[in-house]
C-alpha positions in Angstrom: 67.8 76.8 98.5 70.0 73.8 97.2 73.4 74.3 96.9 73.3 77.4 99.7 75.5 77.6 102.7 73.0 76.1 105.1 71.2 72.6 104.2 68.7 70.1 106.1 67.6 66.3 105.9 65.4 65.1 108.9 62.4 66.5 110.4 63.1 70.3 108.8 60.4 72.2 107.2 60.0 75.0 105.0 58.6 78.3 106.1 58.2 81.6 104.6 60.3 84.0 106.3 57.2 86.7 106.8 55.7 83.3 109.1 58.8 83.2 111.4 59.9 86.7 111.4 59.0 90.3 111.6 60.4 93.5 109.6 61.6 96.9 110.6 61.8 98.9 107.3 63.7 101.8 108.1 63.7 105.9 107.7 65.5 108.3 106.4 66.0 111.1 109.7 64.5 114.7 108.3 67.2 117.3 107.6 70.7 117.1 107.8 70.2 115.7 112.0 73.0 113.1 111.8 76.2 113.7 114.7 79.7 112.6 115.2 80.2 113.3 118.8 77.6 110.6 119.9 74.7 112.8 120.9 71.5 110.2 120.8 71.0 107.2 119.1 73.5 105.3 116.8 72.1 105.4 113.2 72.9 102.9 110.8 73.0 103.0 106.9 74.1 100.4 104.4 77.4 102.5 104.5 77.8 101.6 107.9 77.5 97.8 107.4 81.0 96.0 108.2 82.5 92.7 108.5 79.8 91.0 110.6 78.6 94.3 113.2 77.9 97.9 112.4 80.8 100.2 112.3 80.0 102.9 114.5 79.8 106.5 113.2 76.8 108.4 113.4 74.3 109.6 115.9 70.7 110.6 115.8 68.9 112.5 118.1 65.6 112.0 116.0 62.5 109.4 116.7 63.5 106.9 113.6 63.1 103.2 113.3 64.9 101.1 115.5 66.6 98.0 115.2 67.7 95.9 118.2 70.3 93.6 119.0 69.0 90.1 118.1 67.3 91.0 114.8 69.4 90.8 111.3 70.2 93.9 109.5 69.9 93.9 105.8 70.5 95.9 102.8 67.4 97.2 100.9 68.3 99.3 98.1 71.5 100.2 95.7 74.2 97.8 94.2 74.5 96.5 97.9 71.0 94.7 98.4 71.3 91.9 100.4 74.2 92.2 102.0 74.0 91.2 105.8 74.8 92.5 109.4 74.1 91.2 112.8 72.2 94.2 114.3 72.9 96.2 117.6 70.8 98.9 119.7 70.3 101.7 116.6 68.3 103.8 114.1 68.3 102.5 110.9 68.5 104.0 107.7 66.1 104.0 105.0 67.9 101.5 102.6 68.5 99.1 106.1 65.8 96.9 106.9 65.7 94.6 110.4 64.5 90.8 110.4 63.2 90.3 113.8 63.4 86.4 114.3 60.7 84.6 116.6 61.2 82.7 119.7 62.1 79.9 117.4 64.8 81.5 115.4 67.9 81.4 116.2 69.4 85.2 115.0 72.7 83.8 113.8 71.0 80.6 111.8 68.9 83.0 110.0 72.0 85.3 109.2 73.8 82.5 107.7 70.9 81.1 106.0 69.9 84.5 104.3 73.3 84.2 102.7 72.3 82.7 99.7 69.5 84.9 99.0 72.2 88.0 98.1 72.2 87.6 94.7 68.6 86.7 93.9 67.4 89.5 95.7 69.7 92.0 93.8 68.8 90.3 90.9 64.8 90.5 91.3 64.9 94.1 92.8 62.3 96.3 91.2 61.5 100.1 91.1 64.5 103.1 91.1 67.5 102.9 89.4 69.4 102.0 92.3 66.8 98.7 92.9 64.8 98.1 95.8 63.6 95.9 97.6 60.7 95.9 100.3 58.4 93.8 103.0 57.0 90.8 100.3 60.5 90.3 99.0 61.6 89.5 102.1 58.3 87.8 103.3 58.8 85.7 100.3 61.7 84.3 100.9 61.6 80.4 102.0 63.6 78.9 104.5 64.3 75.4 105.5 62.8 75.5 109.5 64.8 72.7 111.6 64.3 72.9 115.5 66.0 75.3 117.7 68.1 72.9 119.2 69.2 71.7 115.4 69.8 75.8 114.3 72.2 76.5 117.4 74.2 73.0 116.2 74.3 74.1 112.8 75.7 77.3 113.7 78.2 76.1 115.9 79.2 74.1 113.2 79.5 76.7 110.5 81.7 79.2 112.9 84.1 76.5 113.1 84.5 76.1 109.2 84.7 79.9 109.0 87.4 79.6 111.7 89.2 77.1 109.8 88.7 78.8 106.4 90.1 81.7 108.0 93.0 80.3 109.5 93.7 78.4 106.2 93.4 81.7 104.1 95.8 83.8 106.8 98.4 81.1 106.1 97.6 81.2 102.6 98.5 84.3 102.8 101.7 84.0 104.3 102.7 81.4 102.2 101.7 83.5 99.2 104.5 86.3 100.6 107.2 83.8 101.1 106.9 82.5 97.8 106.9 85.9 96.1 110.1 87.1 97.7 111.7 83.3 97.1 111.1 83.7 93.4 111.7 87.3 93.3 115.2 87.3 94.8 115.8 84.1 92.3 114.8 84.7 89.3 116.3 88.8 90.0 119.9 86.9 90.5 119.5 84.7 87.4 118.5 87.9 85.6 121.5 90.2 87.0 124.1 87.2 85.6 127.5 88.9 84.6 128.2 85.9 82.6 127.6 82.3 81.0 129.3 80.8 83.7 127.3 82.9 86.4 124.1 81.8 84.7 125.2 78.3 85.0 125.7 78.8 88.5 122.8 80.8 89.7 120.4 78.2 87.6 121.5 76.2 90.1 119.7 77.8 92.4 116.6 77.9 90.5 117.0 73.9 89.7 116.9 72.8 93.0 114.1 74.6 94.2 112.1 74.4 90.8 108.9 72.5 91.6 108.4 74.9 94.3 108.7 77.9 92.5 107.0 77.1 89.7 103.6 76.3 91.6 101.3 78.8 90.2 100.8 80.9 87.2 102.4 84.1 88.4 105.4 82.5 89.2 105.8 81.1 85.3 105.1 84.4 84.7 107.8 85.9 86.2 110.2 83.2 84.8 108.8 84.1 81.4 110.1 88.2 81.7 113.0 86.2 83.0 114.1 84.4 79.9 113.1 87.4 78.2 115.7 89.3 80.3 118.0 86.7 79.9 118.0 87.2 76.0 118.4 91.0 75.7 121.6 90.7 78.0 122.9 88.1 75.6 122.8 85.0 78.1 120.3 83.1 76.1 122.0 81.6 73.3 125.8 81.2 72.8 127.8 83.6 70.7 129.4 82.9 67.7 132.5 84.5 66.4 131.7 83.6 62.5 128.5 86.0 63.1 128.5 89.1 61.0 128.6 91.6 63.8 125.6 93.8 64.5 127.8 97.1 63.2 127.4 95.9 59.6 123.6 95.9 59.5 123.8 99.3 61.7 126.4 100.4 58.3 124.0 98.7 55.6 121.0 100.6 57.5 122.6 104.0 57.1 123.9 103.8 54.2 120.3 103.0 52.3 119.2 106.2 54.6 121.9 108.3 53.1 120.9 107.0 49.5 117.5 108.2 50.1 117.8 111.9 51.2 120.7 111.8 48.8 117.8 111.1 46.5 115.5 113.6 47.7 113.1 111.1 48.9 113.4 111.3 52.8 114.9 115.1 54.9 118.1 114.6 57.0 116.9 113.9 60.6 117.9 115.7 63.5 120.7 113.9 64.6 120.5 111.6 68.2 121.9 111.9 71.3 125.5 109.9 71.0 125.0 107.2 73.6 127.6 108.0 76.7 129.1 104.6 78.6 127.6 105.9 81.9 124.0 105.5 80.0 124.6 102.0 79.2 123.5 99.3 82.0 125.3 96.8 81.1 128.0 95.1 79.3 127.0 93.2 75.7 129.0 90.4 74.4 131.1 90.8 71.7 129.7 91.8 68.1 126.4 93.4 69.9 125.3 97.1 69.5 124.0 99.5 71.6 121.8 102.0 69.8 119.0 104.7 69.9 115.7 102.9 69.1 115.1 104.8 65.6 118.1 103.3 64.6 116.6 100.3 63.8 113.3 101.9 61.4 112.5 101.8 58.3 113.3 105.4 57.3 110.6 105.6 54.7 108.2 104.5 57.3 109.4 106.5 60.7 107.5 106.1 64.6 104.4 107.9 64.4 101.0 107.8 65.7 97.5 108.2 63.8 94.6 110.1 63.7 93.6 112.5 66.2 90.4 113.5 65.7 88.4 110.2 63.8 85.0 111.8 64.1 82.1 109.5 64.0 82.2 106.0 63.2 81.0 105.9 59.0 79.7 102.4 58.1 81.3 103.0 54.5 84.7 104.6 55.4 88.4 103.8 56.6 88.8 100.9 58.9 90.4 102.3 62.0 92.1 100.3 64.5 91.9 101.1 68.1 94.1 100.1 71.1 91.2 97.2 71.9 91.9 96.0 68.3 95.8 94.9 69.1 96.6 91.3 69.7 99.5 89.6 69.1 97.8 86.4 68.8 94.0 87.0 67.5 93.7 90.1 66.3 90.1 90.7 64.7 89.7 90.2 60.9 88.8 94.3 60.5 88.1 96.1 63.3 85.2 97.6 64.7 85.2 101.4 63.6 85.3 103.1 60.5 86.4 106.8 59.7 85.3 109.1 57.3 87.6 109.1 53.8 88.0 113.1 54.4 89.7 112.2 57.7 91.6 109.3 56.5 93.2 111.5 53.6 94.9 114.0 56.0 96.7 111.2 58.0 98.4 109.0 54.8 101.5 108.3 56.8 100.1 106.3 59.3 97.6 104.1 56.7 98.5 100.2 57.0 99.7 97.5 54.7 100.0 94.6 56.6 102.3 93.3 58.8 103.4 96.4 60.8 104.0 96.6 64.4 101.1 98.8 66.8 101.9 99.6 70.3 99.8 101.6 72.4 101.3 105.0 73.4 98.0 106.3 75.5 96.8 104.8 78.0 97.7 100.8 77.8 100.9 102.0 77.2 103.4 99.2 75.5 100.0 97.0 74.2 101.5 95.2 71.2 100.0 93.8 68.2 100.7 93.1 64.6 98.5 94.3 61.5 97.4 91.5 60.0 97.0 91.6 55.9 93.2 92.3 56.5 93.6 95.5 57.7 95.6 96.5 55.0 94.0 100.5 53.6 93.2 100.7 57.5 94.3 103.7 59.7 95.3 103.4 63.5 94.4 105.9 66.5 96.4 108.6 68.1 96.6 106.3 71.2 98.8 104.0 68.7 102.2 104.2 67.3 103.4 102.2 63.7 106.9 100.5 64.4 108.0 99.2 60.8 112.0 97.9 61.5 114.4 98.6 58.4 115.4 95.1 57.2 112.8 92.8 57.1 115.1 90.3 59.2 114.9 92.3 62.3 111.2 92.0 62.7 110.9 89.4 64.8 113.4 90.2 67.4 112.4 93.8 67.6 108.9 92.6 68.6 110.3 90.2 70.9 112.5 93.6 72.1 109.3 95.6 72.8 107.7 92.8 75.1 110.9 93.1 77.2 110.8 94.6 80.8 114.0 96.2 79.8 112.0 98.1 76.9 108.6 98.7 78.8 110.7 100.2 81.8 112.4 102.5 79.8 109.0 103.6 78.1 107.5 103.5 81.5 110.0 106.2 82.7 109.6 108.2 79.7 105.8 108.6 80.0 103.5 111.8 81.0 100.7 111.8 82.8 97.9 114.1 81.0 94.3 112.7 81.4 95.7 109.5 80.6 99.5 108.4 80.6 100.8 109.2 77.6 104.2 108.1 75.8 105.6 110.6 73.4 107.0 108.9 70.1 110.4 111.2 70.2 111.3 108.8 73.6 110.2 105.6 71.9 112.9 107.3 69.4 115.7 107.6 71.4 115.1 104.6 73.5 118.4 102.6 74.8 118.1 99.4 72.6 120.9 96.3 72.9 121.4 94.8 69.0 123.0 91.4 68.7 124.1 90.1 65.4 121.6 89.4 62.7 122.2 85.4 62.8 122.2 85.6 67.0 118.7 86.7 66.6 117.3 84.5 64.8 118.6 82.2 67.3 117.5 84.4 70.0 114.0 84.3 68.5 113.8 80.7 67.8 114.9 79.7 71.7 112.4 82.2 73.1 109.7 81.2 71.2 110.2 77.5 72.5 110.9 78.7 76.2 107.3 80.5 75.9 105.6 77.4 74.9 107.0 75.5 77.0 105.8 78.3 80.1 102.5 78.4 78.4 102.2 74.6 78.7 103.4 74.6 82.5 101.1 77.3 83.1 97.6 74.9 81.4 98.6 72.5 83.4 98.5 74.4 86.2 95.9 75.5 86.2 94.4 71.9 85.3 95.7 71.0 88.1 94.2 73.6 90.6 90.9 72.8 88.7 91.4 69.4 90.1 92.3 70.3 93.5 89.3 72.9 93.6 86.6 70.0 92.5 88.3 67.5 95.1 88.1 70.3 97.9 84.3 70.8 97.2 83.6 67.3 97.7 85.5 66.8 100.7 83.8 70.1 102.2 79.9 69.2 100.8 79.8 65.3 101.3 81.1 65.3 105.1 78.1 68.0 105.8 75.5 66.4 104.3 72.5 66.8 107.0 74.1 69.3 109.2 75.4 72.2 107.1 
């Protein structure tokens, strides 16, 4: 059993557990004979099994198997085989099984010794569905034998790493707390900044207090949605006067929708809801927008989601992209499933050409990707909405935009549960959305992008560095134990 929880050197041998033990399959009682009120024996089943003892719940007032206090209770069939509990007085179950140690056997070495064995005996289970296993896989199983006196020592010393593990992960724990409310309240007040110089000022806070907070993964995380937050109030990048302000795209973009119904080519919307100051949460700088989400798409190529129905997949149809197709980063030459050109044909507003944005609107609600130029002639699910912005320049920062918390929160309080939750494309629509002049996001763009890569290298190194720490601890835990445990 190398590499197990319990090792040996000296004068240990290796036994066969069916030499050094007996076994108490056990029964299933006849009839629905089971009690609550504690009228007989206690049964046990594997549903009964808890930390290290039974939990107590049932009685039985029939003439079962019994296991005894001293003996080792283990798991015989179902996804739980294996698993381990010291035994008391009861009736056992037919998926329980007792390991009655001999003289020689100390009950709590072979409990933590039989540790290991979990997984291998799940593995090598045989018969039902469920898996089973019986009297010569356990008799089969080969244990290093060391004397009595050696077993009780090596338990002794195990229950005092388990102690200290325990102790280490209950302050881990705490720790763990602390930290989240530290960086919550932090990065919250550098994300609630009313101005530059409050930014300044509450980055402070963060400064001092940086190679603390930024200790683990989650925590880069959360500085991550922070910049991000940072950037949609305008507190990112300075301002600058000479920008064309964000009402003269909002004008151009109008005015080539009014060409085109003028034209015949698109219908007259229903106008949107005019966009009270009570609704807005908070103040933009100067030359910024606040608008209704639609506002900002393409109005030859409005919100809408795809096929309903796909039918079956056909080898030879329409590539259709699903929710698991969307990536941002690596998004799959073609995807997976196909549909049928008959279904394709009634859903021609939603077919791709490359380079649209996807976001899930059923179930992984807000899932982003981009369609690369492979999938161009492709189709997309109903679970997914196409987002093509008006003027090509506003791409990139309306993407950014929809990996906002800002954004996500509003669709998260726009959605409906149905069997799954479900976000209706009329909300995405009318969505709150902050627009800063077209040259501010470019520069908005450009710093995020090098704010994430600069997260993303914090966050490998990171997690290099916890590799390293996790290989170091391993050493200092095996090599110490080497001939006892």
């Amino acid at each position: 059993m190398a590499g197990g929880l319990v090792r040996h050197v000296g004068t240990a041998t290796s036994r066969r557990l069916g030499e050094i033990a007996e076994f108490v399959m056990g029964q299933a009682p006849p009839g629905n004979t089971c009690n609550s009120t504690g009228d007989g024996t206690i049964f046990v089943k594997t549903g009964e099994f808890g930390q290290l003892y039974p939990v107590v719940r049932e009685w039985t007032t029939q003439p079962l198997k019994f296991a005894r206090l001293g003996d080792v209770l283990i798991c015989v069939v179902g996804a739980t085989i294996g698993k381990l509990n010291l035994a008391i007085d009861c009736a056992i179950g037919r998926s329980v099984a007792a390991i009655r140690p001999g003289t020689d056997l100390d009950t709590k070495y072979l409990y933590y010794a039989l540790m290991p064995y979990t997984l291998s005996l799940r593995r090598d289970s045989r018969g039902s569905a469920q898996g089973v296993i019986g009297r010569s896989e356990l008799s089969a199983i080969d244990l290093r034998f060391p004397s009595i006196q050696e077993q009780q020592q090596i338990v002794l010393r195990v229950e005092e790493l388990m102690k200290l593990c325990d102790a280490l992960e209950e302050k881990g724990r705490l720790a763990e707390e602390q930290h989240t409310r530290l960086t919550a309240t932090l990065f919250d007040t550098l994300a609630n900044s009313e101005s530059a110089h409050a930014l300044a000022e509450n980055w402070k806070l963060v400064a001092e207090h940086f190679d603390l907070l930024l200790d683990r993964p989650e925590a880069v995380d959360a500085l991550e949605q922070t910049i991000l937050q940072l950037a949609v109030r305008g507190l990112l990048v300075p301002q600058d006067p000479k920008d064309e302000p964000a009402s003269e795209l909002l004008k151009k973009i109008r005015a080539e929708k009014d060409r085109l119904i003028a034209e015949g080519k698109i219908k007259r919307d229903k106008p949107l809801p005019p966009i009270p100051e009570e609704e807005k949460p908070f103040e933009l700088p100067q030359g910024w927008e606040w608008v209704r989400f639609d506002e900002l798409i393409h109005p030859l190529k409005p919100i809408a989601y795809g096929v309903l129905v796909p039918g079956p997949d056909v080898s030879t149809g329409i590539p259709f992209v699903r929710i698991a197709d969307l990536s941002l980063s690596d998004p799959p030459v073609q995807p997976e499933k196909a549909i049928g050109h008959e279904v394709d044909a009634k859903f021609q507003r939603t077919r791709l050409e490359g380079g649209e944005i996807l976001m899930g609107v059923v179930g992984s609600i807000g899932k982003l990707g981009i369609a690369p130029s492979s999938w161009a002639g492709a189709n997309i699910a109903r679970a997914i909405c196409r987002i093509v912005p008006a003027d090509s320049g506003l791409h990139d920062f309306v993407l950014f935009l929809l990996q906002t918390k800002f954004m996500q929160d509003c669709f998260a309080g726009d959605t409906r549960t149905l069997a799954q939750p479900t976000l209706n494309v009329g909300l995405i629509r009318a969505a709150l959305t902050p627009i800063p002049p077209p040259a501010e996001q470019s520069r908005i763009v450009a710093r995020v992008a090098s704010l994430r890569t600069l997260c993303a290298d914090l966050r490998k190194r990171l997690s290099s560095a916890r590799e390293r720490q996790s290989q170091l601890a391993q050493v200092l835990i095996e090599q110490p134990l080497t001939g006892i445990v």
